[in-house]
N, C-alpha and C positions, 0 to 999 in steps of 0.2 A: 422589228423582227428579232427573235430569239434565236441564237446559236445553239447550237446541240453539246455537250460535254466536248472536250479535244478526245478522252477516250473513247467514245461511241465514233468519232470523228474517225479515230485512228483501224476503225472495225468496218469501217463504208466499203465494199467496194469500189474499184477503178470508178465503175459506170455510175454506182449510185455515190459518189462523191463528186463526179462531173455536173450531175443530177443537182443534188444538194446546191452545188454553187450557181449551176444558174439559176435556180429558184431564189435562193440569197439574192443575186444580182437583182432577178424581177423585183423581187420584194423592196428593197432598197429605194430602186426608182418608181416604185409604185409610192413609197411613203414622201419621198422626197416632191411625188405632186398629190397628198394628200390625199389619195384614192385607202384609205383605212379600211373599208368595207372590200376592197380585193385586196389587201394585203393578208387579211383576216383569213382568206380564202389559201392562199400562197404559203400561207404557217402553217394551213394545215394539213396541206401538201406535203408541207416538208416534215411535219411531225408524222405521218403515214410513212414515208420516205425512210427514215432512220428505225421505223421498228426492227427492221432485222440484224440491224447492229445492234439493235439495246438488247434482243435478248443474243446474240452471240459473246457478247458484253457479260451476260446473266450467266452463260453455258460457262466462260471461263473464271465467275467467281463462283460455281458447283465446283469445277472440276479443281480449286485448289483449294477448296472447303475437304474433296476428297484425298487429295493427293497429302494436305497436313492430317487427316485422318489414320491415313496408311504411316506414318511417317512416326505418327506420335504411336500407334499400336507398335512399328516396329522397336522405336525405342526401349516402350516400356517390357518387351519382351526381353531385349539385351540387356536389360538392367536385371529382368528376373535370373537369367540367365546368368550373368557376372553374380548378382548374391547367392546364388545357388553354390557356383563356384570356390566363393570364397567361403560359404558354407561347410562346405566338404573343405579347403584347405584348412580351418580353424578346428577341425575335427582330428587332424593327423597330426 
C-alpha cells in the first residue's frame, strides 16, 4: 500500500480521511494474507479517494502563485514610486 503525501493528507476531509484509513487498514490486512490482486483493487480505491485533496492541494499552489504575483507587481510599483520621488528630490 502507498500512503498519499501528509500534505494531500492534511487537505482530506473529516469523512474522506476516515475513508482513507479504513481502506489503509483493509489493505494492510489484505497484504498481510497475500491477497495482492485485492490489494491492487483497494489502492485504487484510495487513489480515487484523494483526488479532491490533490487538486485542492493544486488550487492552493495557484492561489499563492497569484498572491506572490500581486505582491511582486505591488512592490515593483513602490519602488517606481520611491525613484520617482527621490527623482524630484535630486531636482530641488
Amino acid at each position: 500500500m502507498r500512503h498519499c503525501s501528509v500534505q494531500v493528507r492534511g487537505l482530506l476531509t473529516r469523512d474522506e480521511l476516515d475513508r482513507y484509513n479504513a481502506l489503509f487498514d483493509v489493505g494492510h490486512y489484505l497484504e498481510a494474507e497475500k491477497r495482492y490482486d485485492l490489494v491492487a483493487i483497494v489502492q485504487k480505491e484510495i487513489d480515487i479517494l484523494i483526488l479532491p485533496a490533490i487538486e485542492r492541494l493544486k488550487e492552493k499552489g495557484r492561489q499563492r502563485d497569484r498572491d506572490t504575483e500581486a505582491y511582486l507587481a505591488r512592490k515593483a510599483q513602490m519602488e517606481a514610486e520611491l525613484a520617482a520621488l527621490q527623482a524630484e528630490d535630486d531636482e530641488d
